[in-house]
N, C-alpha and C positions, 0 to 999 in steps of 0.2 A: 128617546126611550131605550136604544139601544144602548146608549152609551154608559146610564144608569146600572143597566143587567150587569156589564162588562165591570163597569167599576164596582156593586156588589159582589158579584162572583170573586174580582180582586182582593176583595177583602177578607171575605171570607176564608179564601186561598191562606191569605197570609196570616190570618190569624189560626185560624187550624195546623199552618206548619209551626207557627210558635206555640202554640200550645203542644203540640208531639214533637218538638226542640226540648220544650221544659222538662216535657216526662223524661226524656232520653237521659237529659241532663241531672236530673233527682236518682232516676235506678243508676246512673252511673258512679255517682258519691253514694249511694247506700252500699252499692256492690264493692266500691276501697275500702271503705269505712265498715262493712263487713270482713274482707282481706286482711285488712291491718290487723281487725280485731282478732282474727286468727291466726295470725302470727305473734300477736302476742301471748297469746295464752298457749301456746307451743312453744315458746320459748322459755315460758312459767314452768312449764311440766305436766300441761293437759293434753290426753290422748285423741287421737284424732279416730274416731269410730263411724264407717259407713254406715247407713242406713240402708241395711242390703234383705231384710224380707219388708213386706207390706205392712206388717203392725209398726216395724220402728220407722217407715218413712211416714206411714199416718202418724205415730211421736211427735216426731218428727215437725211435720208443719201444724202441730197444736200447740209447739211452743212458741211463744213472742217474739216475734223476729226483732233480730238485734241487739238483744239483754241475755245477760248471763243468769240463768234459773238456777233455783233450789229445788233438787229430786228428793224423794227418797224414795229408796228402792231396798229392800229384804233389811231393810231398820237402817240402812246407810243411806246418808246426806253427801249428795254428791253435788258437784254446782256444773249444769249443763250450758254450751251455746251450741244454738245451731245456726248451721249455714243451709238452708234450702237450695238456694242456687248449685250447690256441689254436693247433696244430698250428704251430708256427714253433718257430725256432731261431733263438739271438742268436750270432750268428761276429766274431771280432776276432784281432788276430796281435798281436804280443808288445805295442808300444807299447799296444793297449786292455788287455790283459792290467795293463800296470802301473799306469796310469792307475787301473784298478780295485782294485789293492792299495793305490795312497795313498788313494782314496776309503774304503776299510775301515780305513786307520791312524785317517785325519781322524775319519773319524764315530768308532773306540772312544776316538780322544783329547778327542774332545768329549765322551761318556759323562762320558770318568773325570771332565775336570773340571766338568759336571755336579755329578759326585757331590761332589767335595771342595767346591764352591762352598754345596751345601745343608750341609756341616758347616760352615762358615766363611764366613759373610757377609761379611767384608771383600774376600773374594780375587772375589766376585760385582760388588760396589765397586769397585774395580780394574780388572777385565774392564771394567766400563761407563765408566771413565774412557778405557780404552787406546780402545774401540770411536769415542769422540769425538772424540780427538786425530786417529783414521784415517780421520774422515769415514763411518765403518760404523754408528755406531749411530741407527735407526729408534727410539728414544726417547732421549730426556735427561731423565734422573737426579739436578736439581740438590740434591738435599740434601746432598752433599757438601760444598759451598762453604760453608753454614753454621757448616764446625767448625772 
């Protein structure tokens, strides 16, 4: 009988640390994947504004965590994200708004050809010839010229 309790309690042990393992591990990728997002849209040209009386921190966490909103505010469309965890809010009006849509085209059209360049090492050869010609590439490549 004792040995039953022991190996419940066991269990139980372990599965309560994996399950407070998962959570750590989920707020850990929400909290990058927060960061990033804020870095990019600072890089767009969105300001970074504290939430520094009581009405803008209660704003504040009434907005969606993790999605970038549409305000309006005194007849102006501003597009809001916040960070709760750092108490601030990244605010920008349409030009950062676009800015930030071609930064999201760029980065997934770099993904793709990412990916098509690991099936096809020639089109990776290429890129680094064009990256030369443009004065961009931070290495040279010459085995090309061999063939």
């Amino acid at each position: 009988m004792k040995n039953k309790s022991i190996l419940l309690f066991a269990s139980v042990a372990l599965t309560l640390a994996a399950v407070v393992t998962g959570c750590a591990s989920t707020a850990s990728k929400e909290a990058a994947k927060t960061q990033r997002m804020a870095s990019r849209l600072t890089q767009c040209g969105f300001k970074a504004v504290p939430a520094s009386t009581p009405e803008q921190t209660q704003q504040l966490q009434m907005l969606p965590a993790g999605k970038l909103s549409v305000v309006l505010r005194n007849g102006k469309h501003y597009y809001v994200f916040p960070d709760v965890a750092r108490n601030m809010l990244y605010v920008g009006r349409t030009p950062q708004y676009l800015a930030y849509q071609r930064l999201l085209a760029n980065l997934e059209e770099n993904e793709q050809y990412d990916q098509m360049s690991k099936l096809d090492p020639s089109i990776a050869a290429y890129n680094n010839e064009a990256e030369i010609l443009e004065g961009t590439a931070t290495t040279v490549d010459w085995s090309w010229d061999s063939k």
